[in-house]
N, C-alpha and C positions, 0 to 999 in steps of 0.2 A: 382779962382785958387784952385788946391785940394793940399791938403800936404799927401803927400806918405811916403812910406820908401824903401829903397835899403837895404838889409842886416843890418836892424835896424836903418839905418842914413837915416834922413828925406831929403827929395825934392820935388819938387812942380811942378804940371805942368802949364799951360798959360791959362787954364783956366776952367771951370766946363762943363760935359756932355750936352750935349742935355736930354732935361727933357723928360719925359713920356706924350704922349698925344700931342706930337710938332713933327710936319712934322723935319724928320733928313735933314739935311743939304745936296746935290746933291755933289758930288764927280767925280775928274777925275782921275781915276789910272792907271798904267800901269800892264797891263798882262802879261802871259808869252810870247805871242809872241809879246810884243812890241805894242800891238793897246791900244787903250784910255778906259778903262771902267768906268759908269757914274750909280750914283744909280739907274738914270731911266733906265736903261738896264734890271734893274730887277723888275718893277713893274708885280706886278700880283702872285709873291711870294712871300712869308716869307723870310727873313732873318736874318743871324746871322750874326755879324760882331764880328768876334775874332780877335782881333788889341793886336799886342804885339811889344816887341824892335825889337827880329831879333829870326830868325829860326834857326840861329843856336846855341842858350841859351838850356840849358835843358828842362825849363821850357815852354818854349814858342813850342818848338819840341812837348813836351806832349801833349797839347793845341792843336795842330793840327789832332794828331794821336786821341784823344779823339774825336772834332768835326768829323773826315773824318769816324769813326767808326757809330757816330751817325745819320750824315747825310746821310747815306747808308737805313737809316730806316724811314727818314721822309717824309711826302709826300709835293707837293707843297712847298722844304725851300730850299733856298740855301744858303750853308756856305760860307762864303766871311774869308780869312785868309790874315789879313792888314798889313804889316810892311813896313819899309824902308828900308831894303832888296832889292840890285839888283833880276829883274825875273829869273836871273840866277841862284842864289843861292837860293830863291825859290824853281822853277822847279830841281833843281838836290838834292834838300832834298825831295822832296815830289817823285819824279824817285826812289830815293835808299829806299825809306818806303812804297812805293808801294801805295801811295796814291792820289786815284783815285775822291774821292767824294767833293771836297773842292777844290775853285777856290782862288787863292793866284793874290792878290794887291797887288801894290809895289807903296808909294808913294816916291820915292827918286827923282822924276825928283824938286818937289818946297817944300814938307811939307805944303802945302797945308788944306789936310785933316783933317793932326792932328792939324794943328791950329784952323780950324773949328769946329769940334768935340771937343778942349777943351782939348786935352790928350799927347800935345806934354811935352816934360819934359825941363825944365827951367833952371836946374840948375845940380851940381854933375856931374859924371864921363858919364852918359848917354842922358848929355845935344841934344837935339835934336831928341833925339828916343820918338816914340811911348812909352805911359804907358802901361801894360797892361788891356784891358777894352773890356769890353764883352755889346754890346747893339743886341738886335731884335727887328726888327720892322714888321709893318705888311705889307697884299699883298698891299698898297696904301704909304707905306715907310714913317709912323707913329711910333713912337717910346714906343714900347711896355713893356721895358724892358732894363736897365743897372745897371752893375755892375764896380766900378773905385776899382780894384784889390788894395788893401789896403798896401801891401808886392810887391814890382815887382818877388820878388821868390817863391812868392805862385802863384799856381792853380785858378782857377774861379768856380765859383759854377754853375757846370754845370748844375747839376740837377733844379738849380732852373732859371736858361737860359730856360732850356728845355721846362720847365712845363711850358712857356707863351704862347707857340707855340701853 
């Protein structure tokens, strides 16, 4: 269990990341058009998994327009933008910000995900939502890299997401 904060008040999620050097856990989310996507869908790339509450928080917005910026530049990666978020409200914030480079999961059909991954939150006003939490792994979906966002109203350190790539 990691102990976070919301605007200074502590909460917890269900349970800790996937460590570095451990095959990440396989996933089943939903897309924008409604089919199933699986992390083996993406072996053979790098990726980023930017996992936030919801898209449409400030923060979690930034988050994406930062990754969809960067991954316009990277070769071999692809940005994965995770929430429980219907794909609707998804695909119609990433429609009005013109962002083209970043493929948005939706795990709302079971929570699933974030209970696998350790980052669903437990307690407090955001009981149920994604923490925000920034992992990459590599082309064989090893875990290269995370960060368990400390504040849910802060930022992730992109730049040192980046540099593992």
């Amino acid at each position: 269990m990691a102990t976070i904060t919301l605007k200074g008040n502590e909460i917890h999620t269900n349970g800790n990341l996937p460590k570095v050097g451990q095959k990440a856990p396989d996933f089943e989310l939903v897309g924008a058009d409604l089919s199933i996507s699986k992390l083996s869908d993406f072996k053979g790339s790098k990726v980023i998994l930017n996992i936030f509450p919801s898209i449409d928080t400030g923060i979690c917005a930034a988050s994406a327009r930062m990754f969809n910026k960067e991954a316009s530049n990277l070769s071999n990666t692809k940005v994965l933008c995770i929430s429980r978020d219907l794909p609707f409200a998804q695909g119609r914030f990433c429609a009005s910000e013109g962002l083209e480079d970043v493929i948005n999961l939706s795990d709302f059909r079971t929570g699933q995900f974030g209970k696998d991954y350790g980052l669903e939150i437990v307690d407090g006003p955001m009981k149920g939502l994604h923490s925000r939490v920034v992992v990459v792994l590599d082309e064989e979906g090893t875990v290269t890299y995370t960060e368990q966002i400390p504040e849910i109203v802060q930022e992730p350190d992109y730049a040192a997401a980046l540099k593992t790539l």
